[in-house]
N, C-alpha and C positions, 0 to 999 in steps of 0.2 A: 313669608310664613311657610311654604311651601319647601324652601331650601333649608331653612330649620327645622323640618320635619325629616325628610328628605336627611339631614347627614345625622338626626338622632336615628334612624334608622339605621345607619349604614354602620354606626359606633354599635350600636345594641347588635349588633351582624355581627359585629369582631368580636367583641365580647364574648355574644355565642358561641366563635369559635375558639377561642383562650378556655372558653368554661370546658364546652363539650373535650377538646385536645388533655385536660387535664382532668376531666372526671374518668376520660379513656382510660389514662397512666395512671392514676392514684385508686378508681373504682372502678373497674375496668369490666367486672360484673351489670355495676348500673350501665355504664354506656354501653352497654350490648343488651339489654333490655331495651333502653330508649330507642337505640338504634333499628331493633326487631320490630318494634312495633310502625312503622311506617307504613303506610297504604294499607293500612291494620284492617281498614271499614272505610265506607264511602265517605264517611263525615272527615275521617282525617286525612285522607286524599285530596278532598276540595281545601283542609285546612291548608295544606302542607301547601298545595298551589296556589291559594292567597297569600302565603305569607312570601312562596319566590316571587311570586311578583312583588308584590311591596321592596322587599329584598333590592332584586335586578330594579326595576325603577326606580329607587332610591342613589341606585351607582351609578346611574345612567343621568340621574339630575348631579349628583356630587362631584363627579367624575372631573369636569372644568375646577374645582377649586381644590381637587385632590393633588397629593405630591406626585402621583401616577396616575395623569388625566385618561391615558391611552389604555391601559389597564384596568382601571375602573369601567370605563366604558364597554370594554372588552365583556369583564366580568359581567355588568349588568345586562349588555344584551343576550349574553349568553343563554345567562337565567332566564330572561326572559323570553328567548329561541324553546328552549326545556321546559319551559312552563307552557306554552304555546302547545308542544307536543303532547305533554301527557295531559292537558285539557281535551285534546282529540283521541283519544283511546278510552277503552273501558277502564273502571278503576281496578277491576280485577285483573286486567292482564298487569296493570301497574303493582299491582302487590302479589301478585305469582313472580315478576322481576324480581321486587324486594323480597321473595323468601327464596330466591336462589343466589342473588348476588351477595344479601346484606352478610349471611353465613360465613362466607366465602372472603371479604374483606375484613371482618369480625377477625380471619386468621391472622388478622395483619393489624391485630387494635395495635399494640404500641406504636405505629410506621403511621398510620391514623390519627392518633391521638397527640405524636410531634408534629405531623402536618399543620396538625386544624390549629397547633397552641401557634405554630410560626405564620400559616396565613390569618390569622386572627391579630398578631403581633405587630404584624406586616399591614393589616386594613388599619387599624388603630394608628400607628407611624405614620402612613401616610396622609389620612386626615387630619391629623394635629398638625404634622410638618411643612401641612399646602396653606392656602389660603383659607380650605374651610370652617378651621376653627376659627 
């Protein structure tokens, strides 16, 4: 049940990033809104680091029936290393970051928005193509 939850997770994650990479390129306005408002308030902060967790543990359980075991796992601990950290900081220093950085890579939405549609292409491939579907 657990590994069934665990790699609807990890699909609705690629997905994410297929949507967000292509709302970048085609509405490139909205994704720079959505993207602004992170560490917006304390309520979306905690949001935001529930959902890397879920995230990174979900890669971290999929990771063995994925086509890129070693990568999955990568990826999940990662997140989960990054979530870990900004649990231990204030949430405003985490969105004084987001309001200098996010501006800043916003210059770079198209470069962003091919990324996220090929690493989203790329988690989605690899879970169909391993054993976890």
């Amino acid at each position: 049940m657990i590994e069934v939850l665990a790699l609807a997770i990890v699909v609705a994650a690629g997905l994410f990033f297929v949507t967000l990479g292509g709302v970048s390129l085609v509405r490139p306005q909205h994704a720079s809104r959505f993207l602004l408002g992170f560490a917006g308030s304390p309520a979306k902060h905690y949001a935001e680091l529930a959902v890397r967790f879920l995230v990174g543990a979900a890669f971290v359980l999929t990771a063995p029936r994925a086509l890129a075991p070693s990568a999955f796992n990568l990826f999940g601990w990662a997140l989960l290393a990054t979530t870990t950290a900004l649990l231990l900081v204030p949430w405003h220093w985490h969105h004084r970051f987001a309001q200098r950085a996010v501006p800043e890579a916003l210059r770079l939405l198209p470069v962003v928005g091919l990324s996220s549609v090929v690493l989203g292409g790329l988690v989605l491939w690899a879970v169909f193509s391993g054993n976890a579907a």
